[in-house]
C-alpha positions in Angstrom: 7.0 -230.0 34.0 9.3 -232.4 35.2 12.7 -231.9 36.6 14.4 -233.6 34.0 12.5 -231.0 31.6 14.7 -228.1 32.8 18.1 -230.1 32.1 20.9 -228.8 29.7 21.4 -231.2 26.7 24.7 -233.0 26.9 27.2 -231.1 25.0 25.5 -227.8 26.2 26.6 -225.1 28.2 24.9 -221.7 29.9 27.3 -218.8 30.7 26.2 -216.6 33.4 27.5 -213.1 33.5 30.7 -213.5 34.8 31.8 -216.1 32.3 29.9 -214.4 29.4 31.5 -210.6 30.3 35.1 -212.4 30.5 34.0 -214.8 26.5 33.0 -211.0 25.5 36.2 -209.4 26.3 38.4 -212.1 24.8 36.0 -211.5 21.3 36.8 -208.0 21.5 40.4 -208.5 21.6 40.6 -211.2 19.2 38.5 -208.8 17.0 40.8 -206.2 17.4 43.4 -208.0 16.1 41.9 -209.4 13.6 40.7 -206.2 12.2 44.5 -205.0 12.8 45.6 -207.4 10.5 42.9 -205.6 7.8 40.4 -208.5 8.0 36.5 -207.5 7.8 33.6 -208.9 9.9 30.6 -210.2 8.0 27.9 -212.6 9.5 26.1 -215.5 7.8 23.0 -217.1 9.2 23.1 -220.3 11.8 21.0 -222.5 9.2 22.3 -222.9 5.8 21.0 -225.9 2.8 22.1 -229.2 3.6 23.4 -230.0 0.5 26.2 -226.7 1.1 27.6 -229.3 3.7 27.1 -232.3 1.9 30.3 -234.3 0.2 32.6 -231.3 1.4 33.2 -232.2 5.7 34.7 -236.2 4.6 34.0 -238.7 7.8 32.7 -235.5 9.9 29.3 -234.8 8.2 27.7 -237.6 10.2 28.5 -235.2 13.3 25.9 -232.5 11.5 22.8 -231.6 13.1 20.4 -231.7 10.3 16.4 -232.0 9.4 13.4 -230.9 7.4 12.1 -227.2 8.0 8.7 -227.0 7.7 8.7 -226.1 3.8 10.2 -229.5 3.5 13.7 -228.6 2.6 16.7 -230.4 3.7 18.8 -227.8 6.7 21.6 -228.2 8.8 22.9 -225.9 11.2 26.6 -224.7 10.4 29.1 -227.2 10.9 31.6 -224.6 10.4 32.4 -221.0 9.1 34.3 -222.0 6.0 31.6 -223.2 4.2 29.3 -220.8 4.5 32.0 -218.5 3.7 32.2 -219.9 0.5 28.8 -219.7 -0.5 29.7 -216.1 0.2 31.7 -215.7 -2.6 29.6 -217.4 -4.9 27.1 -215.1 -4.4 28.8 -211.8 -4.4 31.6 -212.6 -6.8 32.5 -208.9 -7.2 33.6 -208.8 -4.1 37.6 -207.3 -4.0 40.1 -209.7 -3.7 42.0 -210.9 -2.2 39.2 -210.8 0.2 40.3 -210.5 3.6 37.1 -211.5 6.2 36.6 -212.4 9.8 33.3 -213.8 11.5 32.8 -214.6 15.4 29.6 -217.0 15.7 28.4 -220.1 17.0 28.8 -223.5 15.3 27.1 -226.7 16.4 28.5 -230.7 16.0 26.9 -234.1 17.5 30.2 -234.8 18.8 31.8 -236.3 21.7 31.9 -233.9 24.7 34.8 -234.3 26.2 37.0 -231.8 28.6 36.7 -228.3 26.5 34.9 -229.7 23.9 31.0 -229.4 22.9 28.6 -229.8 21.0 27.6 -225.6 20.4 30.4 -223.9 20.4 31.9 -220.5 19.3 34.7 -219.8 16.7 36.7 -217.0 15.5 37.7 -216.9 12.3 39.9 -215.2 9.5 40.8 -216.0 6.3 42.3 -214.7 3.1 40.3 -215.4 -0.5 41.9 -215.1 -4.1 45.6 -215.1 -3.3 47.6 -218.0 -3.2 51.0 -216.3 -1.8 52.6 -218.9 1.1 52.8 -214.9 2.5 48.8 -215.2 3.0 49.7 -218.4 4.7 51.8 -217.2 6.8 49.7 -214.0 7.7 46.5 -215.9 8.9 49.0 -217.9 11.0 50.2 -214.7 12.4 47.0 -212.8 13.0 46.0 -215.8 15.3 49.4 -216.1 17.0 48.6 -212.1 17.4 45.3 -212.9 19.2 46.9 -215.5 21.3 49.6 -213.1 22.4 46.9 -210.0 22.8 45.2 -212.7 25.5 48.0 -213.3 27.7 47.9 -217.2 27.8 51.3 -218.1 28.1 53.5 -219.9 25.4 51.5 -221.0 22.3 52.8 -223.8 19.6 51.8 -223.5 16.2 52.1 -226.8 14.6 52.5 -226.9 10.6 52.4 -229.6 7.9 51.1 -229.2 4.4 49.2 -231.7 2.4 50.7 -231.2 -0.6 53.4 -232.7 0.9 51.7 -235.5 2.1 50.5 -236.6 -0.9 53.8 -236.2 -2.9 55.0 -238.5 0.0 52.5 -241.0 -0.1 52.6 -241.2 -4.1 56.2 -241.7 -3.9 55.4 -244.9 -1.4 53.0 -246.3 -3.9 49.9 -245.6 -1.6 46.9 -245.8 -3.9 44.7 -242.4 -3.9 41.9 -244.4 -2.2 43.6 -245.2 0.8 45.2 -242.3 1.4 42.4 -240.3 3.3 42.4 -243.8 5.5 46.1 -243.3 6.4 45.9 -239.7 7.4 42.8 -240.0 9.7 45.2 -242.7 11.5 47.7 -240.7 11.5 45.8 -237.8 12.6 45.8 -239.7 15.9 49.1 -239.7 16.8 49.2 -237.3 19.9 46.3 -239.4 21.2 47.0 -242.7 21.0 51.0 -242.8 20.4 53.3 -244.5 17.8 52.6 -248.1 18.9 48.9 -248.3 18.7 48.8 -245.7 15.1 50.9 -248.6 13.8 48.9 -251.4 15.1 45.6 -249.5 13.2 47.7 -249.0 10.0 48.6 -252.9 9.8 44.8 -253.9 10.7 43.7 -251.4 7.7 45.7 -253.3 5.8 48.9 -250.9 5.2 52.4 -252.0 5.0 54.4 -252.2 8.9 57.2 -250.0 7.0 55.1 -247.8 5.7 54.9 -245.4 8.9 58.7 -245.0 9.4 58.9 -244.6 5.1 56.4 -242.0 5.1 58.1 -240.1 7.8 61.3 -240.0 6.1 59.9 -239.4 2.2 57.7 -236.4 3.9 61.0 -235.0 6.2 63.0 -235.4 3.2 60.5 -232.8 1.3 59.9 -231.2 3.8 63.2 -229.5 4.4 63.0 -226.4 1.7 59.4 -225.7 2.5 60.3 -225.8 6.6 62.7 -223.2 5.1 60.7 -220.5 3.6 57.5 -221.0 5.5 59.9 -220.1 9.1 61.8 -217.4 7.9 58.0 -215.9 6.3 56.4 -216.8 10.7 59.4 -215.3 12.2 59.2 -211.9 9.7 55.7 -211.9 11.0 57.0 -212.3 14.5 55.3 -215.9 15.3 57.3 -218.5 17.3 57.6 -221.6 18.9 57.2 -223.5 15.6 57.1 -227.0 15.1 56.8 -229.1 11.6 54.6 -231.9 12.7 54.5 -234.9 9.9 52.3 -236.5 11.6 49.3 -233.3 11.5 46.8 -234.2 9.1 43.7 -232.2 9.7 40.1 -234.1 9.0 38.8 -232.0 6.6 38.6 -232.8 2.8 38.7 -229.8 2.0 42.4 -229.0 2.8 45.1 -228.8 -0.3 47.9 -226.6 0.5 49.4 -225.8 4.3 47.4 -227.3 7.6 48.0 -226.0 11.3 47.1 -226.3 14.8 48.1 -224.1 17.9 48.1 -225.8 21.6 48.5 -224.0 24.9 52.1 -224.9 26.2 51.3 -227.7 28.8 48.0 -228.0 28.2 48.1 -230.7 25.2 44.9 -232.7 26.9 42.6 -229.8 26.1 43.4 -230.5 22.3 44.0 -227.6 20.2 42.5 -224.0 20.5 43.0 -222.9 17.2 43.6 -224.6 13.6 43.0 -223.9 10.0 44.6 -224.2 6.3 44.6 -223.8 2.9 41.3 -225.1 0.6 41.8 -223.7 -2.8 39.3 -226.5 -4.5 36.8 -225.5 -2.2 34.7 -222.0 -3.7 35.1 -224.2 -7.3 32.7 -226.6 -5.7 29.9 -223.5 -5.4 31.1 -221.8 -8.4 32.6 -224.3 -11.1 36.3 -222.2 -11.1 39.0 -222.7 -8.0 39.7 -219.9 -6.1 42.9 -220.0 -3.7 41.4 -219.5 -0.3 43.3 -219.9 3.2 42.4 -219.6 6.6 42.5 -220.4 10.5 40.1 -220.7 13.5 40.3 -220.1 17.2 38.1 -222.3 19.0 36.8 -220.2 21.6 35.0 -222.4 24.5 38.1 -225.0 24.7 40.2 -221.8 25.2 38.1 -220.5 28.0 37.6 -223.8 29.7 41.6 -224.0 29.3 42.2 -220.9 30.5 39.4 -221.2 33.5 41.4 -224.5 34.2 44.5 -222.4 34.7 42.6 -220.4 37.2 43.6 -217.0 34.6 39.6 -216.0 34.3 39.2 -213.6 36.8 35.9 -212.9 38.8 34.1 -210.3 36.0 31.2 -207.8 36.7 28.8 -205.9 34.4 29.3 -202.8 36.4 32.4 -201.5 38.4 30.5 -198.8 40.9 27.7 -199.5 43.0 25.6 -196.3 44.6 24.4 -197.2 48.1 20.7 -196.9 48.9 20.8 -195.9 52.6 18.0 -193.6 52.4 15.0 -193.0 50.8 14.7 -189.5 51.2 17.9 -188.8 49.3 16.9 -190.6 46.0 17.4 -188.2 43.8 20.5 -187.4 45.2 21.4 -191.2 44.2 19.9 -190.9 40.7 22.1 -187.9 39.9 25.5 -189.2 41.7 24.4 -192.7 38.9 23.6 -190.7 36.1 26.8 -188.3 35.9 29.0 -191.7 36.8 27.9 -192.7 33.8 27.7 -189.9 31.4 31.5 -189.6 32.3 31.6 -193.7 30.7 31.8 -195.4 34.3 29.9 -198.6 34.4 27.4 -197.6 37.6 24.4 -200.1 39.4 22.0 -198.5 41.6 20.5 -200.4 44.2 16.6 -199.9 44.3 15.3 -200.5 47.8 16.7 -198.8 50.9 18.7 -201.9 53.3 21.1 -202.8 55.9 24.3 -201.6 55.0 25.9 -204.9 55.2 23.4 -206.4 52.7 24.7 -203.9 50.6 28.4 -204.8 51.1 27.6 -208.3 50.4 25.7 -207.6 47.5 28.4 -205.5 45.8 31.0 -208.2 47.3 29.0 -211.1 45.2 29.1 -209.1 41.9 32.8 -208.3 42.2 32.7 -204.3 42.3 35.3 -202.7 42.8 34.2 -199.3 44.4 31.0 -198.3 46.4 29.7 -194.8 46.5 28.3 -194.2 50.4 26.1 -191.1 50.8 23.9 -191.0 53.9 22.4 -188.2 56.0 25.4 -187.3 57.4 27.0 -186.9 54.5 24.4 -185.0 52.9 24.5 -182.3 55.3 28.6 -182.1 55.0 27.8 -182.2 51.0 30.6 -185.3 50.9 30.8 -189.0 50.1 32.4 -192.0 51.1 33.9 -194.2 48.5 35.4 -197.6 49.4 37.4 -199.9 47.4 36.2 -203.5 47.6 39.2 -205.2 47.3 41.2 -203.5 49.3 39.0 -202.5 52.1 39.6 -198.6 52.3 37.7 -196.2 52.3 38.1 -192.4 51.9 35.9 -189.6 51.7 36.0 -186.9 49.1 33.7 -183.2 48.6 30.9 -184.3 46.5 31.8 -182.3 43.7 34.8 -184.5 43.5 33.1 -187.9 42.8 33.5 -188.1 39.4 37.1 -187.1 39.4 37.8 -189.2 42.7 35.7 -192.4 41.4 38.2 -192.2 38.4 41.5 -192.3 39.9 40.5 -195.7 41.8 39.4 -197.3 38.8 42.1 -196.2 36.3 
């Protein structure tokens, strides 16, 4: 096998342990929110029909990674979580609404990689089916701003626009209905490529030069009573750092009602880390009657590689207590002192083979433990043990009936 045989695809990434324990933990507390907030995990599979996909993702189904099985049928892997989501509720229609579901999994897009973006990535979602309250709205909105709060990353901006709006706006400027998804994707690119070159792309698609400044002001001028309600609903729910963003379009077709994006405070070139909106003509696609249906999505990976770039992933270890292997003889003395670590719900590793004592150190020093257990001869005979924590370089030494208790009260 060649060399070039073992490379990662572009747009790919591995996770080793330390990165994967610290992704797990962030799950868990996005999860826990999430479930806080009285949403329910389900799972769908990573391969759905083709045609679920097809005529619902506008521009971005070419990104799709699609082909023939082996039965001959048309698949794709999931471009998202909110279509298959839908299928969902066409197929179990008696589910209880409104319908209040999250789902953590992997989605996959032949994109661009850039800086905290790829091609397989992971994304948390929640959303709200069958209720078409701007509360709901404001709820999903929350739960995420929850998550983001629950993490620690520093200050978070939610940005909001709703394409209702949008369209009012645009209808009121005479913009015909088929070149209206045109203006918004152009639009879409104002934090990227600034006022000057969004207008330059608007007058080569043909649009009016006033037309950027009017829609501004017809979509402000709407804008105001909504701003209104939908801030006093964030702040009830304790969200802030809003911002009403005319300019936010979103991508997706599917969109009718509210659209939002939240960035990390200073970090605007790692895009945005979470995003959703409302899609209440999207479940009548699958079932041939709208459903109201909102909902939002933290992007996982660009938050990690956002948060590794702000150097607030610390080292991460499987296990927090290593047990010493310094003599053969005293084995089962090491299997016990491991076993009862763990029956009391410490994360213990035992090291195998008998070795130098500073291999040891080293070894424990490379997986980031935080205390080793020491039990030689000598310590045997006095029925103690020495414990030592890593990081801070002490050591004391406690009755061996103690270790438990003792272990304990360094870690916690």
């Amino acid at each position: 096998m060649s060399k070039n045989n073992i490379q990662l695809l572009k747009g790919f990434r591995d996770y080793l342990p330390s990165e994967q324990i610290a992704r797990r933990k962030i799950i868990s507390k996005i999860s826990e929110i999430f479930e806080r907030f009285g949403f329910a995990p389900i799972e769908t599979p990573a391969l759905e029909q083709y045609e679920l996909f097809k005529g619902k993702l506008g521009e971005d189904e070419k990104l799709m990674y699609k082909f023939k099985d082996l039965g001959d049928r048309e698949v794709a892997l999931r471009y998202d979580l909110t279509v298959p989501l839908a299928r969902v509720v066409a197929n179990y229609p008696d589910l209880p609404k409104p319908f209040k579901r999250y789902q953590v999994a992997n989605v996959w897009r032949a994109d661009n990689p850039q800086k905290g973006r790829f091609r397989e990535f992971t994304q948390c979602d929640a959303d709200i089916i069958g209720a078409d309250s701007e509360i709901a709205d404001a709820e999903v909105i929350a739960a995420l701003s929850q998550a983001f709060m629950s993490l620690e990353v520093g200050e978070v901006v939610v940005r909001i626009n709703n394409r209702t709006l949008i369209d009012k706006a645009l209808e009121q400027l005479d913009v015909p209905k088929t070149s209206r998804v045109k203006f918004m994707r152009i639009l879409d690119k104002m934090d990227k490529i600034g006022a000057e070159k969004v207008s330059e792309a608007l007058k080569e698609e043909g649009f009016e030069e006033s037309l950027l400044k009017n829609y501004e002001k017809a979509v402000r001028e709407m804008d105001a009573e909504y701003e209104s309600r939908m801030q006093n609903l964030l702040e009830g729910f304790g969200v802030i750092n809003i911002q009403f963003d005319p300019y936010l379009m979103r991508g997706l077709d599917y969109y009718t009602g509210i659209i939002f994006e939240f960035f990390l405070k200073g970090k605007a070139d790692f895009g945005s880390v979470g995003s959703g909106g409302r899609y209440d003509n999207l479940i009548g696609k699958f079932t041939g009657k709208d459903m109201p249906a909102v909902g939002g999505s933290i992007g996982l990976d660009r938050l990690f590689a956002a948060l590794q770039d702000a150097g607030k992933i610390s080292p991460q270890t499987a296990a927090e207590v290593i047990v010493f292997n310094l003599d053969k003889n005293l084995t089962a003395d090491y299997l016990n002192m491991t076993t009862n670590l763990r029956a009391a719900g410490i994360d213990t590793e035992f090291i195998y083979d008998t070795a130098k004592i500073d291999k040891q150190f080293k070894y424990a020093e490379s997986k980031n433990m935080q205390v080793a257990v020491i039990f030689g001869p000598d310590e045997a005979k006095k029925r103690v043990v020495n414990l030592k924590n890593l990081a801070e370089k002490k050591q004391v030494t406690v009755d061996l009936d103690n270790l438990v208790t003792e272990v304990k009260s360094m870690l916690w």
